[in-house]
C-alpha distance (Angstrom), angle and dihedral (degrees) to the residues before:
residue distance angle dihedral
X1 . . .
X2 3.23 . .
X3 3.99 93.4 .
X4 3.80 91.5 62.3
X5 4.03 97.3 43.5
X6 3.53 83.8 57.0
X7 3.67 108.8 47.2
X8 3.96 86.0 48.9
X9 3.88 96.7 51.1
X10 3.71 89.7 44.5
X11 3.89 97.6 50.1
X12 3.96 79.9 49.2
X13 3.71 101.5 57.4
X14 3.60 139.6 69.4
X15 3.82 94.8 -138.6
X16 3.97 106.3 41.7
X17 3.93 86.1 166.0
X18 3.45 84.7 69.0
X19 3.86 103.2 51.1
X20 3.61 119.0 98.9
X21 3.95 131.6 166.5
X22 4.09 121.3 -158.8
X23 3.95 109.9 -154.4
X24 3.74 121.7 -158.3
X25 3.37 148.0 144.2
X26 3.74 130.7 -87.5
X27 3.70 118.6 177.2
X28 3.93 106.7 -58.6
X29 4.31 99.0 -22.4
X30 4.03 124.0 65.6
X31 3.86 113.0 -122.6
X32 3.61 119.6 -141.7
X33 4.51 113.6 -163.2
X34 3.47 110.8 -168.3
X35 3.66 119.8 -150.9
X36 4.02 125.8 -155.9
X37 3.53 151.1 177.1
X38 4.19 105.8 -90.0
X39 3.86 88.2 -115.0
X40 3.49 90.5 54.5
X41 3.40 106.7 55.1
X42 4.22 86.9 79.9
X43 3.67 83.1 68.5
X44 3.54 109.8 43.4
X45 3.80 84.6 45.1
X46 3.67 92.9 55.5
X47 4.20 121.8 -166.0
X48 3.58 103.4 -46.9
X49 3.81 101.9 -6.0
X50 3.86 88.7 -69.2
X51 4.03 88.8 123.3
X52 3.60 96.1 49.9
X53 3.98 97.0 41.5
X54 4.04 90.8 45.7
X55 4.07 85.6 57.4
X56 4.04 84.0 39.0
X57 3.99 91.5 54.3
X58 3.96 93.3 39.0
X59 4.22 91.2 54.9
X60 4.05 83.7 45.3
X61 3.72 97.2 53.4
X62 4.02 88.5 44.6
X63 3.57 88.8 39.0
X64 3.88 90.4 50.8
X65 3.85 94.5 47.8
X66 3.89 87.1 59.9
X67 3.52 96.8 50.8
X68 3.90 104.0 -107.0
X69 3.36 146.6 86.2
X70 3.66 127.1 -97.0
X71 4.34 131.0 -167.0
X72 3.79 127.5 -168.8
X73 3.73 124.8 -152.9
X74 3.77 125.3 -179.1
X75 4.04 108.6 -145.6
X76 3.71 113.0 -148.5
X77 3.93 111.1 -135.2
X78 3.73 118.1 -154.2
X79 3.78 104.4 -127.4
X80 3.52 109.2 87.7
């Protein structure tokens, strides 16, 4: 899960160095918090959210397939 959430943000970005995604555990789903570059947070984001909740639906469909749960969260750095 974590695999494909990656390779997505990364081919979204201009700084995939700077991408990284923390998986745990919260009660019964796995959370994924994906951390980029201030400038790149316009295009993970995406007009209106739709960027963010197409990679959010994608990681719930592979998620689902598997048998779990799986939750997205975009961390805001402070370097801009």
């Amino acid at each position: 899960m974590k695999d494909l959430v990656e390779y997505v943000v990364k081919s979204l970005v201009e700084s995939p160095d700077e991408v990284s995604i923390e998986e745990f555990e919260e009660s019964n789903e796995t959370v994924l918090e994906i951390t980029v570059a201030g400038p790149d947070m316009g295009r993970v984001i995406g007009k209106s959210g739709r960027v963010i909740n197409a990679i959010r639906t994608l990681a719930q469909v592979a998620a689902a397939k598997q048998g779990t749960r799986v939750a997205i969260e975009l961390v805001e750095t402070g370097n801009r």
